[in-house]
Phi, psi and omega in degrees: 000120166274145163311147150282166176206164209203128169189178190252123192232125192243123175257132191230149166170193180295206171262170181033027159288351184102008195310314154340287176315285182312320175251038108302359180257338243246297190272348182054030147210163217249079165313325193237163191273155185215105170227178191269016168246146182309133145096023167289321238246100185258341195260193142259124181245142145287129181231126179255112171288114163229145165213189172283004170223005172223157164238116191246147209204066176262162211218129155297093182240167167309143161316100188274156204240171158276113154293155162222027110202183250279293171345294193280348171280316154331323187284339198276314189318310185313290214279275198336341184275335209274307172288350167322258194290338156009105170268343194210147187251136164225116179272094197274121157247155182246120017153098197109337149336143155235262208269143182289133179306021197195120143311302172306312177276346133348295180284003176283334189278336175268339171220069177272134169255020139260182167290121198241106172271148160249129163225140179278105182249182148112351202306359175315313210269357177249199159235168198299349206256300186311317179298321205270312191304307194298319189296314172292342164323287171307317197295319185270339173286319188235039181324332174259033160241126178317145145249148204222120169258149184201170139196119226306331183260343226226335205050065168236131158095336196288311176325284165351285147347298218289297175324320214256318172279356170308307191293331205263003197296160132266162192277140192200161161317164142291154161275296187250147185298136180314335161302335212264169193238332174186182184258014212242143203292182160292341162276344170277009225234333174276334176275322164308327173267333148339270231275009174288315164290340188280291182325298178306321190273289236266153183257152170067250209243013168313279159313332183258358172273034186222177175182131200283102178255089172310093195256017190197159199176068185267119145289113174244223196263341181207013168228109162276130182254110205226150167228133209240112255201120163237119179293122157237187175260307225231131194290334183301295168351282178330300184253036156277303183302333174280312184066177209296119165055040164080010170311313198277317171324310214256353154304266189335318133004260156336315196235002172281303166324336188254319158293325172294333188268313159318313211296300186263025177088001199215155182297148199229155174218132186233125175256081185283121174227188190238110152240168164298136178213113180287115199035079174277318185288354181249356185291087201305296179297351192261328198265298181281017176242347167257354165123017193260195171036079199214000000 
């Protein structure tokens, strides 16, 4: 009879390395927001992989940064934990790469005493002369990690990775019932396409001065009903997020809506509104009512 085998394989790396992409390529749905801006990705999110004889248990983290103020350290907090439960590591770099943005965490990565894939993403955007200085680059950087060149938007190379962390699992119990797709409940998956949409439309300091609060999530037989609160620091904000007679609100609207009705399968009626929630991100007790310093 095979053994099952079940572990936690945690993806770390700079911000916009693509770590989003790979594990939606990984999970084959799209858990995490994937825009061309830094700092999307705020949470740790879990992508559950299953099969009959495995359990893949993968974790999505922030980009790692220098925090500057009370968020971003939470968010960094999200990645220390990530080398914490770890049974296998994964270190995404992009093509071109030198260094990780945090030293410490680096040097956790050169002398982790689990196992550690490197992967070289983006190789699309390069050539084969760019490819072969990086694989030695690393190879003398990271002397205990396997490396993989892929690339994570193209699915190239993502088998392989997938293959190589099966061989690399312990042997184990399921964690989560085998149905399951992550751990993060259905309002968090709705305040993500929210605010995905905000990354995208709004420029500068917008997106990272908001946050989504779903406060109403009715499911009925062929509708979901939902109402959703978008959080700003600044009232000058407020009436960025709205735009001319409520345009810009309700483009988001619209296409937060139309994913959202893919991801579950059923007509979505989304209701949006804008307050003021003043220095939130610095705001200790305001951050763990959003699911952060937890």
């Amino acid at each position: 009879m095979t053994k099952h085998k079940a572990g936690f394989v945690n993806i770390i790396g700079n911000p916009n390395v693509g770590k989003s992409t790979l594990m939606n390529a990984f999970v084959g749905e799209r858990l995490s927001i994937i825009t061309s801006k830094a700092q999307t990705t705020r949470h740790r999110i879990l992508g559950i992989v299953n099969g009959d004889d495995f359990q893949v248990l993968l974790s999505d983290t922030p980009g790692i940064i220098k925090p500057a103020y009370q968020l971003q350290e939470s968010m960094m907090d999200f990645v220390k934990s990530a080398f914490e439960d770890a049974d296998i590591l994964l270190y995404l770099v992009e093509l071109g790469e030198k260094e990780l943005k945090d030293e410490a965490f680096f040097n956790k990565i050169t002398n982790s005493k689990i196992p550690v894939l490197l992967l070289i993403n983006k190789i699309d955007k390069g050539n084969e002369e760019l490819l072969s200085e990086a694989l030695k680059m690393w190879q003398e950087k990271v002397p205990n990690a396997e490396i993989f060149a892929i690339s994570a938007l193209q699915n190239f190379g993502v088998s392989e990775v997938f293959n190589r962390i099966i061989e690399l699992l312990p042997e184990s119990p399921p964690f989560y019932p085998k149905d399951q797709l992550t751990d993060k409940p259905e309002r968090f998956f709705v305040n993500e396409a929210i605010r995905e949409k905000i990354l995208i439309h709004y420029k500068k300091e917008i997106p990272y001065s908001v946050e989504i609060d779903t406060e109403e999530f009715f499911e009925e037989e062929n509708i979901i009903r939902i109402r959703s609160v978008i959080m700003v620091e600044r009232e000058t904000q407020k009436g960025i997020i709205i735009g001319h007679k409520g345009s810009a609100l309700k483009r988001v609207g619209i296409e937060a809506r139309k994913d959202l009705e893919k991801f579950f399968g059923k007509q979505i009626h989304l209701e949006l509104y804008v307050k003021v929630n003043k220095d939130w991100r610095s705001n200790e007790r305001q951050l763990r009512r959003f699911g952060y310093n937890q």
